[in-house]
MIDOSE-1310 file (N, C-alpha, C; in nm, 2 decimals, decimal comma, always signed):
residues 139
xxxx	+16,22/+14,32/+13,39/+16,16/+14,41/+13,48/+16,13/+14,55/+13,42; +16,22/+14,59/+13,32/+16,16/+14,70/+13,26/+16,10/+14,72/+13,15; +16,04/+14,60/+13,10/+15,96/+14,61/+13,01/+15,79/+14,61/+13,10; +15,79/+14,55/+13,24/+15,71/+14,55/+13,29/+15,69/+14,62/+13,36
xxxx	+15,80/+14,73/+13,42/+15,74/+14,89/+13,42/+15,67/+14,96/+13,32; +15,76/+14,94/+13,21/+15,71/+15,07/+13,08/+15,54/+15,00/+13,02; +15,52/+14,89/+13,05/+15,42/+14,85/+13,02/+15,26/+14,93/+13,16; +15,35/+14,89/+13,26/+15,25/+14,94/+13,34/+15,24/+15,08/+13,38
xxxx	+15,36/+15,17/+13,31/+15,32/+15,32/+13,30/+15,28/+15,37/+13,13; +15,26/+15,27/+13,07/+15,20/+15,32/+12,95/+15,08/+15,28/+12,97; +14,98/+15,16/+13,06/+14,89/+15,14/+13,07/+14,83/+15,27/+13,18; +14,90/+15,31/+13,30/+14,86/+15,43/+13,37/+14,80/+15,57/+13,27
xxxx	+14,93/+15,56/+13,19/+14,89/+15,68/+13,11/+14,77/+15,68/+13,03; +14,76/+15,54/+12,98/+14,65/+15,51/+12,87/+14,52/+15,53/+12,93; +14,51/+15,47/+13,11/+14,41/+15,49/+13,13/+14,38/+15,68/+13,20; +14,43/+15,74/+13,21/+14,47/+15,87/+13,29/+14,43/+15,94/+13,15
xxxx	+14,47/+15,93/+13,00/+14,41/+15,96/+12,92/+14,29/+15,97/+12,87; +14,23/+15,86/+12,89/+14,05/+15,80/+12,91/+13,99/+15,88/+12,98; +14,04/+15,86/+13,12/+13,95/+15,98/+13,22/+13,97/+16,10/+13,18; +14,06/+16,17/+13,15/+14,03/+16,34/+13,11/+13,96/+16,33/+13,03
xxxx	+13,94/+16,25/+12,89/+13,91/+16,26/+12,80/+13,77/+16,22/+12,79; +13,71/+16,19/+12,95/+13,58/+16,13/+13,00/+13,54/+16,05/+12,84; +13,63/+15,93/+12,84/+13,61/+15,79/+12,76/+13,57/+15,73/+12,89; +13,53/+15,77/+12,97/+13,51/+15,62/+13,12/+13,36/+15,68/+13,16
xxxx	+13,30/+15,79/+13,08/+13,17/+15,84/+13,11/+13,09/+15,73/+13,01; +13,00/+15,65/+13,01/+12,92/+15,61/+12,94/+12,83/+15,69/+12,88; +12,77/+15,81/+12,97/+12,69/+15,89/+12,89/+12,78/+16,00/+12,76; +12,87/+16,01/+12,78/+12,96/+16,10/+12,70/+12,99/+16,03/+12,59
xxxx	+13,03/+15,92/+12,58/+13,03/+15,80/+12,47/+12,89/+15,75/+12,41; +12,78/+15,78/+12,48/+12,67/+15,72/+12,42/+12,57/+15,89/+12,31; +12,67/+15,97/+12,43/+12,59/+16,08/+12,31/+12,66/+16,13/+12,23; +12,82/+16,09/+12,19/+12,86/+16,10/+12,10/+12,83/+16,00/+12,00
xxxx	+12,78/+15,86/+12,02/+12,71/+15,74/+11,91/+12,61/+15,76/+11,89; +12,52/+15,85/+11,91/+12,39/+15,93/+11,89/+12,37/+16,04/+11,79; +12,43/+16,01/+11,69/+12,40/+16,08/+11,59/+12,27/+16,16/+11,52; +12,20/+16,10/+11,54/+12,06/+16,13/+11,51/+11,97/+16,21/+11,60
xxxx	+12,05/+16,21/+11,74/+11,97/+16,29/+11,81/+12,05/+16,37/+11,90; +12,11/+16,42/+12,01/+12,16/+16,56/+12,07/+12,32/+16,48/+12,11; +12,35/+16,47/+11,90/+12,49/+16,42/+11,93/+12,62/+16,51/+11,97; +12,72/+16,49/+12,09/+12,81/+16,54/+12,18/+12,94/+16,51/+12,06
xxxx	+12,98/+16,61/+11,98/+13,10/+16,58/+11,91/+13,25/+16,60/+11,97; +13,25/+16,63/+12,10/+13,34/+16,64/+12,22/+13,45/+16,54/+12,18; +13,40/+16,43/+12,18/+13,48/+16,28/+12,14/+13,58/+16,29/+12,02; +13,52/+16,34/+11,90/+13,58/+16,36/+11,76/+13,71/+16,45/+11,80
xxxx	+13,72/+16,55/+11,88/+13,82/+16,63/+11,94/+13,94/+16,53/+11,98; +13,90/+16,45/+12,05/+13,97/+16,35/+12,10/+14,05/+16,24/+12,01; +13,99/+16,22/+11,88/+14,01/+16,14/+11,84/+14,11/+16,22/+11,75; +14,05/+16,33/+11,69/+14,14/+16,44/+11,62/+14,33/+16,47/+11,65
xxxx	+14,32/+16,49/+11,76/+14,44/+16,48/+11,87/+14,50/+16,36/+11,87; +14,42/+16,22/+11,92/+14,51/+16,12/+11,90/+14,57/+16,03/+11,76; +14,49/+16,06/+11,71/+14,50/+16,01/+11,53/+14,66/+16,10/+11,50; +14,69/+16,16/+11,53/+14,81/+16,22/+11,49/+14,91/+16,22/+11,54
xxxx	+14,93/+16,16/+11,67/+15,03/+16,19/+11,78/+15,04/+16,00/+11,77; +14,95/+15,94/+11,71/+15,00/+15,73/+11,74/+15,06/+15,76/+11,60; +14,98/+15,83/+11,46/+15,07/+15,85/+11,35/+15,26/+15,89/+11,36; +15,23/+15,99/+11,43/+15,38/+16,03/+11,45/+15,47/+15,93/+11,52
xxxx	+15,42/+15,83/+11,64/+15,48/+15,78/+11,73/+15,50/+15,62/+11,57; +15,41/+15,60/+11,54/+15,44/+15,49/+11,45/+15,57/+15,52/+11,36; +15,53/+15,66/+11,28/+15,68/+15,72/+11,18/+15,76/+15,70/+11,30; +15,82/+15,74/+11,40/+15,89/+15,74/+11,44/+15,96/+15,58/+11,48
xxxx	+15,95/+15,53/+11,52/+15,90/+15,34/+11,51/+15,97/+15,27/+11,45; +15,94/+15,32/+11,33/+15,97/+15,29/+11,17/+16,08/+15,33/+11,14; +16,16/+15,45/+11,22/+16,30/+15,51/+11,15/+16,37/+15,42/+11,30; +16,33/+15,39/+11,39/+16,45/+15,32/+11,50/+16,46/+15,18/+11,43
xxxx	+16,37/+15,14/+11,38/+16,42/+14,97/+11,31/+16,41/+14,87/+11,42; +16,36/+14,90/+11,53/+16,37/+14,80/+11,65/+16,27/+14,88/+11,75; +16,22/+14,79/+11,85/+16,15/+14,86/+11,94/+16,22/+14,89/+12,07; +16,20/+14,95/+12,14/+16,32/+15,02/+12,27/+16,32/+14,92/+12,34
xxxx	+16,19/+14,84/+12,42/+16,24/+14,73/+12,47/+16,21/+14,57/+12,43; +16,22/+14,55/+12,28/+16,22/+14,39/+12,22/+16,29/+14,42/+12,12; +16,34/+14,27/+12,12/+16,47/+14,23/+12,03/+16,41/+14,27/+11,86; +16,28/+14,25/+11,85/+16,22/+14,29/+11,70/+16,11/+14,32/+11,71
xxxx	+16,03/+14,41/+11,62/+15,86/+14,42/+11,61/+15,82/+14,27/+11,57; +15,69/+14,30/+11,59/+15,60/+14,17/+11,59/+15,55/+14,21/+11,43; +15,55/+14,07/+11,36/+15,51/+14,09/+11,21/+15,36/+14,09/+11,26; +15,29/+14,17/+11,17/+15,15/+14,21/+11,13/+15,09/+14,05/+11,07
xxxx	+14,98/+14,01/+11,13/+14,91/+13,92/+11,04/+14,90/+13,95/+10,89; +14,89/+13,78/+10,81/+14,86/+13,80/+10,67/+14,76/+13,76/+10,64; +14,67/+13,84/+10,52/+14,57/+13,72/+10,46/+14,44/+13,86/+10,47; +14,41/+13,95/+10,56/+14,34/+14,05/+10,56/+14,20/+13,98/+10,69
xxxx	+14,08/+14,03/+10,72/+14,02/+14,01/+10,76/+13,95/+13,86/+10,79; +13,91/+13,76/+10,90/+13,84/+13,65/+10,87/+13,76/+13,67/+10,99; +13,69/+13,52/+10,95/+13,54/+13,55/+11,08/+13,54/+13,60/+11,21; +13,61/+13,50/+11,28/+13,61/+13,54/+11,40/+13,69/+13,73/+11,42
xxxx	+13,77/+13,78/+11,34/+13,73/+13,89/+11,37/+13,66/+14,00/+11,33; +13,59/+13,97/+11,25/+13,45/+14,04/+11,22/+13,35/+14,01/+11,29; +13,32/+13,91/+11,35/+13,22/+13,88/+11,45/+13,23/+13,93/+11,59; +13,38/+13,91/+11,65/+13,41/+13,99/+11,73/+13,41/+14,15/+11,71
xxxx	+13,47/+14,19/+11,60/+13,42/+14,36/+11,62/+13,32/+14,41/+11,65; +13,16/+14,28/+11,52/+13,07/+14,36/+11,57/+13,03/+14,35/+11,71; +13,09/+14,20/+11,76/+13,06/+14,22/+11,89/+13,09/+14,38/+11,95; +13,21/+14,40/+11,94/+13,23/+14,53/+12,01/+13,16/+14,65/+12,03
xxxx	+13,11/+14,65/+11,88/+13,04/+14,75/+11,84/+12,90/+14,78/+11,90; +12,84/+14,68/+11,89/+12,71/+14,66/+11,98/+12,74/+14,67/+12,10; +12,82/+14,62/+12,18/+12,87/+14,66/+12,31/+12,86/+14,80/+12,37; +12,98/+14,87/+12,27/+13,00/+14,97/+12,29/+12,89/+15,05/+12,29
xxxx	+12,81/+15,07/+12,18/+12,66/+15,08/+12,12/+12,56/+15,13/+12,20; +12,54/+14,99/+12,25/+12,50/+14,97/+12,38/+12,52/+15,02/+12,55; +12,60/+14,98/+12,56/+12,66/+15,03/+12,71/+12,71/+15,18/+12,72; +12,85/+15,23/+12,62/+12,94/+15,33/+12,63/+13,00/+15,28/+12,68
xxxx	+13,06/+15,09/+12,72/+13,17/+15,12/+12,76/+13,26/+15,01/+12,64; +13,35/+15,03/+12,67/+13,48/+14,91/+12,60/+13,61/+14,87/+12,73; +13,63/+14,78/+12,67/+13,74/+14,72/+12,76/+13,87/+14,87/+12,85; +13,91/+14,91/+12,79/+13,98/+15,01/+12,83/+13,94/+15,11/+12,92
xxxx	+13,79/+15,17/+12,90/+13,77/+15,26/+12,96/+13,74/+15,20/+13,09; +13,65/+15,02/+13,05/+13,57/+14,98/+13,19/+13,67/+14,97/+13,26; +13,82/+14,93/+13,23/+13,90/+14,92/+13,34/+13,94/+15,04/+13,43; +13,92/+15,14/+13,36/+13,97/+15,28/+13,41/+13,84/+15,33/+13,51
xxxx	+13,76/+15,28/+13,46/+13,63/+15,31/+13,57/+13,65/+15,25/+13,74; +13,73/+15,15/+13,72/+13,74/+15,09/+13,84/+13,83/+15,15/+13,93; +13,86/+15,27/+13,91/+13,92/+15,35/+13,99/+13,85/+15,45/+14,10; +13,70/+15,46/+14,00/+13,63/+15,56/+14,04/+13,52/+15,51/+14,11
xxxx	+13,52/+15,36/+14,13/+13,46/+15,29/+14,23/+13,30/+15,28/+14,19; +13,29/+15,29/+14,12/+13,15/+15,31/+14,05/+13,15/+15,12/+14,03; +13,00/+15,07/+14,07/+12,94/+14,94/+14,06/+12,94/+14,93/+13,90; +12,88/+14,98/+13,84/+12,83/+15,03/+13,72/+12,97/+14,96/+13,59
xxxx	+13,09/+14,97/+13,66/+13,20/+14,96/+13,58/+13,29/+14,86/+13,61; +13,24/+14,80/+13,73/+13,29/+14,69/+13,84/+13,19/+14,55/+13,75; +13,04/+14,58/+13,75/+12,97/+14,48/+13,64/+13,06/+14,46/+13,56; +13,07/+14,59/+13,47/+13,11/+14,53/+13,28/+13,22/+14,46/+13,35
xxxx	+13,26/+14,50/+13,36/+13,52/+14,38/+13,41/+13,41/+14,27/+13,42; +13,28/+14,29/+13,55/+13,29/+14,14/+13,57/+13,24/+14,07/+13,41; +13,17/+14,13/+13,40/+13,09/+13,99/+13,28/+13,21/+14,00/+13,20; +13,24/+14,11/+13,17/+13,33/+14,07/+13,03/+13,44/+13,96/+13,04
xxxx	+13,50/+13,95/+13,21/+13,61/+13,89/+13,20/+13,51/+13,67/+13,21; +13,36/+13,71/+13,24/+13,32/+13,61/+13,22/+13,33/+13,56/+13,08; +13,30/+13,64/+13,00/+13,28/+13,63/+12,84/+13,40/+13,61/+12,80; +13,48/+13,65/+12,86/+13,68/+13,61/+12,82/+13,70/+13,44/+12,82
xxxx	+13,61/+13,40/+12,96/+13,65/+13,26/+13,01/+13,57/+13,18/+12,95; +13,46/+13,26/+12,91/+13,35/+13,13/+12,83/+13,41/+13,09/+12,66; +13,43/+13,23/+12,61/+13,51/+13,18/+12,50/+13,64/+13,11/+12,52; +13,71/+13,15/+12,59/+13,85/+13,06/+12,66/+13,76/+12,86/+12,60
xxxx	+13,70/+12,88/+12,71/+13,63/+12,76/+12,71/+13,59/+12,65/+12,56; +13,52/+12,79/+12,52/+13,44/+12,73/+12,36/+13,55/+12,67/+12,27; +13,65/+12,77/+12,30/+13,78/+12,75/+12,18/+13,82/+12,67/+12,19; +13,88/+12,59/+12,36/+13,92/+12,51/+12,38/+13,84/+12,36/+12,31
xxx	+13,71/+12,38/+12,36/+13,66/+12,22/+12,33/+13,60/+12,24/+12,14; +13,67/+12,34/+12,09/+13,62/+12,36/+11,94/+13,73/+12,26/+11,89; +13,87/+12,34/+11,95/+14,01/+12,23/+11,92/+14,00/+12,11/+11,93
């Protein structure tokens, strides 16, 4: 039960983070991937800030030897990149690209009741099931 608290107040925070950080605004994310034309570097601030604070939380991680609530960390994949996840990134990328949104923020959107963010969950969680699907009848 308490890994399924800390799980759902680190997802609170994660998304509570997004919205200050208006990562749930599509236009704010689309004019920061607009480089070329009246790009918003508001975002880089963001990233600035969090790039150093998951750094530290990781060092720190690393000196407990164990995680607070599992018996051990999860070993890291071996072998380096393969297809399906480079096809998937770029999936993401164009997504993101595209829309301004990603998985995290669309869920955070659903707070703010907006249609707009209620779509992406839906398709994406259709795109979840159809791959669910593909994989299965690939096996």
């Amino acid at each position: 039960m308490l890994v399924l608290l800390a799980a759902l107040g680190a997802g609170l925070l994660f998304g509570l983070g997004l919205t200050v950080a208006a990562m749930v605004d599509p236009a704010k994310v689309l004019g920061f991937l607009d480089l070329a034309g009246d790009w918003d570097p508001s975002l880089a601030l963001v990233m600035a800030g969090a790039i150093p604070l998951a750094a530290l939380g990781q060092a720190l991680g690393r000196r407990r030897g164990r995680p607070l609530l599992a018996a051990a960390f999860q070993p890291l994949p071996t072998g380096g990149p393969d297809r399906p996840l480079l096809l998937g990134a770029m999936l993401f990328g164009v997504g993101w690209g595209l829309v301004g949104l990603c998985p995290g923020p669309a869920l955070a959107t659903l707070t703010l009741g907006l249609w707009q963010g209620w779509l992406f969950v839906a398709a994406m969680l259709v795109g979840m099931a159809g791959h669910a699907v593909w994989r299965r009848r690939r096996a």
